[in-house]
N, CA, C and O of each residue as an XYZ file, in Angstrom:
560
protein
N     -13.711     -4.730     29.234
C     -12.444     -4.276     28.728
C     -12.070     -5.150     27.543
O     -12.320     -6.342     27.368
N     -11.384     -4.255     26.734
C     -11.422     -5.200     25.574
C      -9.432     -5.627     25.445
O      -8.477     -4.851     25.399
N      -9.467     -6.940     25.426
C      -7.653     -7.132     25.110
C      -7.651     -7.403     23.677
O      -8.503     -8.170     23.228
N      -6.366     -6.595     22.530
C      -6.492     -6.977     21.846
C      -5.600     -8.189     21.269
O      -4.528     -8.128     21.870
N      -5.588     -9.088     20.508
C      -4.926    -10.551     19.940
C      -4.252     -9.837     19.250
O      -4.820     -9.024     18.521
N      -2.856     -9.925     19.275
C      -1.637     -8.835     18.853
C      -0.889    -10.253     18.223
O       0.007    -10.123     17.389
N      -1.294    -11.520     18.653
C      -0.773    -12.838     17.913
C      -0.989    -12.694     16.099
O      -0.052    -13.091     15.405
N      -2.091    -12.190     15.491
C      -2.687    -12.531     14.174
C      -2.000    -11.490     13.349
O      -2.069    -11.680     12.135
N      -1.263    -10.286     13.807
C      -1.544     -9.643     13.041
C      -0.067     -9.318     11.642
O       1.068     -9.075     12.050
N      -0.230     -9.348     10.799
C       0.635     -9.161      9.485
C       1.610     -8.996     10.277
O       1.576     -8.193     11.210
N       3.003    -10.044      9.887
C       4.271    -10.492     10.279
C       4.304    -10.007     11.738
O       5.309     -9.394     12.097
N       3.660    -10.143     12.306
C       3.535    -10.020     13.626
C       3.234     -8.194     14.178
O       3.007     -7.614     15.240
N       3.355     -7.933     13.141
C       3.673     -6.222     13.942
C       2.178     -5.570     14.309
O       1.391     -5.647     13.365
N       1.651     -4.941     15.521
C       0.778     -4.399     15.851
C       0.412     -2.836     14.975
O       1.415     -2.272     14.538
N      -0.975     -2.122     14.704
C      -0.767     -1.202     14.242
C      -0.164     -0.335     15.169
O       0.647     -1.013     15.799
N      -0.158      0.889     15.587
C       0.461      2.152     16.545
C      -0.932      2.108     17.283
O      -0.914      2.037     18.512
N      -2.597      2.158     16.361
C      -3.699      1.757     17.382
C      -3.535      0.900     18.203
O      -3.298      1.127     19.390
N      -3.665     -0.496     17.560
C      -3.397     -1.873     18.630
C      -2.436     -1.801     19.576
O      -2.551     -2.369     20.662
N      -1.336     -1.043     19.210
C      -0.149     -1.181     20.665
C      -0.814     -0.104     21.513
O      -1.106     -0.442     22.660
N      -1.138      1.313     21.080
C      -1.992      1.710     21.844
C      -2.854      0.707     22.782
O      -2.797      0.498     23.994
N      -3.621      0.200     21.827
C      -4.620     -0.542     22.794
C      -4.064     -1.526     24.026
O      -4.270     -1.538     25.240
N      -3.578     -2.021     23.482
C      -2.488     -2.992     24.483
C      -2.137     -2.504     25.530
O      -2.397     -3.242     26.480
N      -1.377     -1.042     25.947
C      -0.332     -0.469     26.678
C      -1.893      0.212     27.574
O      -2.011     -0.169     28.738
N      -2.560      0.787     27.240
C      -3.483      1.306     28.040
C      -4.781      0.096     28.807
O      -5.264      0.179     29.936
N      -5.046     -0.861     27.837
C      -5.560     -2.131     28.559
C      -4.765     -2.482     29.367
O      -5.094     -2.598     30.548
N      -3.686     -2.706     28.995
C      -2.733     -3.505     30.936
C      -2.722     -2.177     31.443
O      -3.011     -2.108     32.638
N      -2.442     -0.995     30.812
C      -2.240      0.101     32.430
C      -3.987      0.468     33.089
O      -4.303      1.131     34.077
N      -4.673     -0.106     32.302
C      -6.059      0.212     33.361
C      -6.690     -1.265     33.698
O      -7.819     -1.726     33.865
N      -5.703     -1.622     33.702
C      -6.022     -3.137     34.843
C      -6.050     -3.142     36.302
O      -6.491     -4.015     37.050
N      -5.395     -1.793     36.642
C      -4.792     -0.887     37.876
C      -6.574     -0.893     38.265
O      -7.083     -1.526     39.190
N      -7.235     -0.083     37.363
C      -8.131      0.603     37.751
C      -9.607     -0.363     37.853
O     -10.561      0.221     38.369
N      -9.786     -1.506     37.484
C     -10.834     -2.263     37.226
C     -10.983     -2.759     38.846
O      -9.979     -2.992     39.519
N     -12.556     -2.909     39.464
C     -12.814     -3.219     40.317
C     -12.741     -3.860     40.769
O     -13.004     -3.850     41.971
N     -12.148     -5.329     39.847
C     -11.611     -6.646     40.682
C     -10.578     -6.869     39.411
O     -10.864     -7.452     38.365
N      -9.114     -6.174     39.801
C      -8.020     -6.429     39.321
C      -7.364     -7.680     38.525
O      -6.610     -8.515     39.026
N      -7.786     -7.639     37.248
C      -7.615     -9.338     36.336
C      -5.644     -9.619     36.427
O      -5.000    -10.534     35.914
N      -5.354     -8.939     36.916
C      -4.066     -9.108     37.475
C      -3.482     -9.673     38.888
O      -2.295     -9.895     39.129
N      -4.711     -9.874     39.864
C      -4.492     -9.453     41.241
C      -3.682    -10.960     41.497
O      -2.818    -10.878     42.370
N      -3.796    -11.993     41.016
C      -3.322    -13.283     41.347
C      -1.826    -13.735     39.769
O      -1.639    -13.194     38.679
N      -1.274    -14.652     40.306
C      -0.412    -15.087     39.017
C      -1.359    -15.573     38.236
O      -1.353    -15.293     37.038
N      -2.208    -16.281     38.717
C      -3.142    -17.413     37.909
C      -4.075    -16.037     36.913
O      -4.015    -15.709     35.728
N      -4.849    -15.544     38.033
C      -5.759    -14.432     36.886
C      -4.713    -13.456     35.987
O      -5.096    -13.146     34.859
N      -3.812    -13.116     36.310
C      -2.552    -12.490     35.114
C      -2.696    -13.248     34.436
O      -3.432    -12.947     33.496
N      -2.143    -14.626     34.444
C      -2.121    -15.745     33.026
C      -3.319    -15.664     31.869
O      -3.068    -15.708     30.664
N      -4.675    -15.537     32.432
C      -5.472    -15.659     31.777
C      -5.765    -14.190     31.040
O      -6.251    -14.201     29.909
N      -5.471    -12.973     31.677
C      -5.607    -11.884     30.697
C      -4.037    -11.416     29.956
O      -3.902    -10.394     29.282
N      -3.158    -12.200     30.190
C      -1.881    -12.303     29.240
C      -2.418    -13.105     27.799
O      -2.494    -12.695     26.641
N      -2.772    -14.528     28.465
C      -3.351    -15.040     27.227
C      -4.341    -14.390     26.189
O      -4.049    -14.286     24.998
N      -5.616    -13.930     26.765
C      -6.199    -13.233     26.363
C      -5.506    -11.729     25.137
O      -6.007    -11.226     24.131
N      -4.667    -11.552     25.610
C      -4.116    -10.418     25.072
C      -3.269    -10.932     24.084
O      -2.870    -10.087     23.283
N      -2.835    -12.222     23.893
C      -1.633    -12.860     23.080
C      -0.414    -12.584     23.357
O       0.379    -12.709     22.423
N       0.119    -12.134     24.684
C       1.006    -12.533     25.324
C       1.640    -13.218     25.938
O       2.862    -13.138     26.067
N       0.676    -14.282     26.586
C       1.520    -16.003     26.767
C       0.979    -16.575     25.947
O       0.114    -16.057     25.241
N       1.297    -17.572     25.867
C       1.135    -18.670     25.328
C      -0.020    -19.429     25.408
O      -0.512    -18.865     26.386
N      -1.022    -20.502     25.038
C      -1.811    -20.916     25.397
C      -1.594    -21.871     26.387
O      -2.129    -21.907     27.495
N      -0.683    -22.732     25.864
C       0.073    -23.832     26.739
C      -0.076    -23.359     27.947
O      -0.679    -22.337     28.274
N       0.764    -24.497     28.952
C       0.662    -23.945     30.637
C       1.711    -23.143     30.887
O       2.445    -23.306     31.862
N       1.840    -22.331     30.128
C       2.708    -21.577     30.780
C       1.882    -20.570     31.888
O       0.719    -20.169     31.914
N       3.142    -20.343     32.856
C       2.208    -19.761     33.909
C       3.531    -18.566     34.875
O       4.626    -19.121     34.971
N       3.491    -17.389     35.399
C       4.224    -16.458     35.965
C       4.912    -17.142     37.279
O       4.225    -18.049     37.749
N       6.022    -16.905     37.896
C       6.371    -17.149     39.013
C       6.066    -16.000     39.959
O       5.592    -14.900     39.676
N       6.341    -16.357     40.837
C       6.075    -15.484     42.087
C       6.598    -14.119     41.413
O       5.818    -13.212     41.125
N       7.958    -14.053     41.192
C       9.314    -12.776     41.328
C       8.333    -12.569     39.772
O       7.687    -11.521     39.799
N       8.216    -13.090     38.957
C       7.600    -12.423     37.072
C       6.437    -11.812     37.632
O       6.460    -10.593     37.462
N       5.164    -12.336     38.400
C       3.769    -11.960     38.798
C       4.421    -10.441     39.437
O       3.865     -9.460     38.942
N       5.236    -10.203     40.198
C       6.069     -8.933     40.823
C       6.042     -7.948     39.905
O       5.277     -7.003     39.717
N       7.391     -8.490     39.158
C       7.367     -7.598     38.112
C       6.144     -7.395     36.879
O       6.097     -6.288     36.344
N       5.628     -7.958     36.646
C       4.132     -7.530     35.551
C       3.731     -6.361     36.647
O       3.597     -5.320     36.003
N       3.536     -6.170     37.767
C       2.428     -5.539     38.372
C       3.389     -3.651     38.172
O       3.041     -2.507     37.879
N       4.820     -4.446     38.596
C       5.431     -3.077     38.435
C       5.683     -2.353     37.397
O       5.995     -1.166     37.495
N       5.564     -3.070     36.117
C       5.702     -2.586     34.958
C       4.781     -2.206     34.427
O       4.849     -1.362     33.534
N       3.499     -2.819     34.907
C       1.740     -2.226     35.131
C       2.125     -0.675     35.666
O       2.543      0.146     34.849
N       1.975     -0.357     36.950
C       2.602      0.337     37.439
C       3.423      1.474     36.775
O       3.007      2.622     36.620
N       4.092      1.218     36.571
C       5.489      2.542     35.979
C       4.434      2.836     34.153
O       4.218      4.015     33.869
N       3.984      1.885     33.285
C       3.370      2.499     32.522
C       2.140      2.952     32.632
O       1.441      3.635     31.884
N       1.940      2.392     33.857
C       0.348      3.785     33.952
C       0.804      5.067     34.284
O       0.354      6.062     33.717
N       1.850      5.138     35.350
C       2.623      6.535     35.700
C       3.033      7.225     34.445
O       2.827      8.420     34.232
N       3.657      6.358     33.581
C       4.079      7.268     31.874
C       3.170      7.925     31.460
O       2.920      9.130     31.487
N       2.462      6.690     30.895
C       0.721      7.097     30.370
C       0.195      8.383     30.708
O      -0.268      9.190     29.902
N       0.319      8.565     32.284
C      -0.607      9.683     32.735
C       0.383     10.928     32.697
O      -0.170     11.976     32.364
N       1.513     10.996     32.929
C       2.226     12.324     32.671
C       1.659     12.548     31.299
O       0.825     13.413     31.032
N       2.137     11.769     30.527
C       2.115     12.199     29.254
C       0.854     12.887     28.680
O       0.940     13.867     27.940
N      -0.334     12.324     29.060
C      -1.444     12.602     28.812
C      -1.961     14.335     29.355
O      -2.690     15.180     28.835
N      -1.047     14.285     30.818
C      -0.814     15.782     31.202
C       0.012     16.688     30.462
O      -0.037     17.912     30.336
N       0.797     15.797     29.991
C       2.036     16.898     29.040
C       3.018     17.849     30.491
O       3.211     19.005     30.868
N       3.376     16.499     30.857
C       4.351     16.877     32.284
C       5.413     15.948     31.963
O       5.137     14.878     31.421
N       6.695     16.286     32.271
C       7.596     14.841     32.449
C       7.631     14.575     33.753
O       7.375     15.346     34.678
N       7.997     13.318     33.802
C       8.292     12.065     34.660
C       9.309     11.429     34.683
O       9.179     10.325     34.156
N      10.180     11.620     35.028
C      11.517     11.343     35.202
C      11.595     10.143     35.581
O      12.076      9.329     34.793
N      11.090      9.657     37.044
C      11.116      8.592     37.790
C      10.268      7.278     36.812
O      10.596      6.139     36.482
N       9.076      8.108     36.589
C       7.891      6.875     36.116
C       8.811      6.375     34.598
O       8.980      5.193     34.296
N       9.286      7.457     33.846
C      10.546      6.791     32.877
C      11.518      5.553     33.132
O      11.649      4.473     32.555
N      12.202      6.195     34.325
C      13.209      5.165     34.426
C      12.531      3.273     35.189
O      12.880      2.108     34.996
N      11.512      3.919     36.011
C      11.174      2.327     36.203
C      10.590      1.939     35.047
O      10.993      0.826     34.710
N       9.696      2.477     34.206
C       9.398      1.495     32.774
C      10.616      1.038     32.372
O      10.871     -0.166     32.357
N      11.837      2.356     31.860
C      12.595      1.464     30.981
C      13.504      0.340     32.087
O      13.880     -0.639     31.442
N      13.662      0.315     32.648
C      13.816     -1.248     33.527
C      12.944     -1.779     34.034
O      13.224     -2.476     35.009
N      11.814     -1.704     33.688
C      10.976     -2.948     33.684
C      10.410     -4.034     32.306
O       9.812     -5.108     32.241
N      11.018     -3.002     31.267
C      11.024     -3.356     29.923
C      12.399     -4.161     29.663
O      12.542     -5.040     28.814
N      13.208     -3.775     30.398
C      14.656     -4.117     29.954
C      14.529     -5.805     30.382
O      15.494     -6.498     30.058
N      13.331     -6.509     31.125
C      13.354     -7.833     31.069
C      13.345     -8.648     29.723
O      13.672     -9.835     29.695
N      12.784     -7.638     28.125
C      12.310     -7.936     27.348
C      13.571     -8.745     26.725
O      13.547     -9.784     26.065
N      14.464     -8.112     27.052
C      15.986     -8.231     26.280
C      15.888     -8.243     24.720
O      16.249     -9.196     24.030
N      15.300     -6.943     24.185
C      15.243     -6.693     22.598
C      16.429     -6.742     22.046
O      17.498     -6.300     22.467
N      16.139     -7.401     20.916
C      17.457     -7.257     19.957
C      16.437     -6.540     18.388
O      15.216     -6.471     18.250
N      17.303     -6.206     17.644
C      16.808     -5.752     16.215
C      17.048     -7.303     15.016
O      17.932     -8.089     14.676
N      16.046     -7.096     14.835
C      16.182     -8.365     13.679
C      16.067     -8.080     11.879
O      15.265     -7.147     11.832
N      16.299     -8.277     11.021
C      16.447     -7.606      9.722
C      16.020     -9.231      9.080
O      16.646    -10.262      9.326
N      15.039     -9.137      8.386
C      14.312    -10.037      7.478
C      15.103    -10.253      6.368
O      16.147     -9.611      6.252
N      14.616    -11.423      5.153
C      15.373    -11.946      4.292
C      15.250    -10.070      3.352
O      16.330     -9.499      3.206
N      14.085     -9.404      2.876
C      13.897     -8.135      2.648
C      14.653     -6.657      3.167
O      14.689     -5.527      2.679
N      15.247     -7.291      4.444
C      15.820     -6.225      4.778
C      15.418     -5.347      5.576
O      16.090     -4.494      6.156
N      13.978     -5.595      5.635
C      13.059     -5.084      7.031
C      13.752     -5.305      8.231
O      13.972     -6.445      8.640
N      14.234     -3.944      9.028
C      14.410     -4.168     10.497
C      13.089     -4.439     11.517
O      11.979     -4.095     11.112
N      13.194     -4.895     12.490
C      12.203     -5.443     13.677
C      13.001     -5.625     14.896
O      14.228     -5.646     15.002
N      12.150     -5.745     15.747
C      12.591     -6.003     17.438
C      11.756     -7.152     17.638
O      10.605     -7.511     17.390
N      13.219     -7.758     18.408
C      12.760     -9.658     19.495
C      12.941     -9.685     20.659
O      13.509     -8.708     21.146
N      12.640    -10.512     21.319
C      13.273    -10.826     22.115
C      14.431    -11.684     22.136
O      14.166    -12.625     21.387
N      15.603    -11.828     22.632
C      16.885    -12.632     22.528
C      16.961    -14.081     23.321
O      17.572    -15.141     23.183
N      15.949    -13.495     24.268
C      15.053    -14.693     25.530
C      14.940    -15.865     25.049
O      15.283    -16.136     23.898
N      14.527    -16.567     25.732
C      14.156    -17.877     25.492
C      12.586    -18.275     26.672
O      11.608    -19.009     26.535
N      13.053    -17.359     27.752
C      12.230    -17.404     28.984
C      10.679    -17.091     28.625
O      10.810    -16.202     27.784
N       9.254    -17.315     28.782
C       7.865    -16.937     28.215
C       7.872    -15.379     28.675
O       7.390    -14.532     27.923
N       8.592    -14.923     30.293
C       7.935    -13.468     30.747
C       8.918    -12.967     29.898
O       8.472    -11.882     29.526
N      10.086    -13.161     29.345
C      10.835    -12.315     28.653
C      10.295    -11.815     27.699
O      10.349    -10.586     27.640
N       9.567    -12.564     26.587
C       8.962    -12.555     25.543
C       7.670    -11.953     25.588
O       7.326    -11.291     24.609
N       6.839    -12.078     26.630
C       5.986    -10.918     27.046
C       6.318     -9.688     27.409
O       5.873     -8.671     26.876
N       6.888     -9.714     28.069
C       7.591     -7.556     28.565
C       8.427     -7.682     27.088
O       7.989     -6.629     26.624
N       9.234     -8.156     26.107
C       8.910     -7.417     24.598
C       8.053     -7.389     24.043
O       8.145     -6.552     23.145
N       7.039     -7.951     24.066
C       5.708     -7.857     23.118
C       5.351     -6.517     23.397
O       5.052     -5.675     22.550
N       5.412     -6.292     25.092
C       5.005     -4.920     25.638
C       5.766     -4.071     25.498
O       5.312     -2.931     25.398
N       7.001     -4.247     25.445
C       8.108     -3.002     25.035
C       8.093     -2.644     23.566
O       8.277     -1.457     23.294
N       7.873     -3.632     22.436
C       7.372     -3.198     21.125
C       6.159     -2.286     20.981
O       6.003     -1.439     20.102
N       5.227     -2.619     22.092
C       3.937     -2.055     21.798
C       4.029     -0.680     22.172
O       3.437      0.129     21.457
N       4.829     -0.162     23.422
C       4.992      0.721     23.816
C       5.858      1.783     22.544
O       5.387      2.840     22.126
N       7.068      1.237     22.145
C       7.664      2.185     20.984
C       6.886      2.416     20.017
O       6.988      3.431     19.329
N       5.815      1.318     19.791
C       5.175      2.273     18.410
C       4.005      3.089     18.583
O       3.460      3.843     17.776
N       3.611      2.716     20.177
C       2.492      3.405     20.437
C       2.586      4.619     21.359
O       1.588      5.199     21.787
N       3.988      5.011     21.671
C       4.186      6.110     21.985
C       5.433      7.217     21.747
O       5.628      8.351     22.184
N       6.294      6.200     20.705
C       7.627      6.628     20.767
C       7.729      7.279     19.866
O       8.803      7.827     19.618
């Protein structure tokens, strides 16, 4: 499986491919035969991998390792309606509160360019926006 480094890329913003790539790599983490999610510790290492934590020690708590799995979860449920061309009512509303950890704000550059942050300070905050950015451009 390939994660892509969403850290390098021009002022940070992913293409609509790469967030693609992103949003469907964590939702078929579900599906891999020995789940790179299944522990906090193995999450850490395919977060990193992906340029979503940090290199440092940062590391998930019990209740964050929870929520990654459910927000795993609710966007594979999106993913797959969509791909059916069905709505999903339910699999909607748990993404967008499982995203809502991201706590996005809009940010406007010295240029005038708008963007989305996180307002966080917390590392999982700043990951579920990396993932909630990736998700708006890669499906919204």
């Amino acid at each position: 499986m390939t994660v892509p480094d969403l850290s390098a890329t021009p002022a940070g913003r992913a293409s609509a491919a790469d967030a693609l790539n992103l949003i469907t790599s964590l939702a078929d983490t579900a599906r891999a035969s020995a789940d790179p999610l299944a522990t906090r510790e193995e999450a850490a290492g395919w977060l990193r991998a992906a340029g979503l934590l940090p290199a440092d020690d940062a590391t998930l708590s019990g209740s964050e390792h929870g929520a990654l799995l459910r927000l795993r979860d609710s966007l594979r449920d999106v993913l797959a309606a969509r791909s059916e061309r069905r709505p999903d009512a339910d699999a909607g509303a748990r993404l967008t509160r499982a995203l809502a950890d991201g706590r996005l704000v809009v940010t406007v550059d010295p240029a005038g360019t708008a963007g989305l942050a996180s307002s966080a300070r917390a590392v999982y905050s700043n990951l579920v926006a990396a993932i909630a950015i990736a998700v708006a451009r890669a499906i919204g």
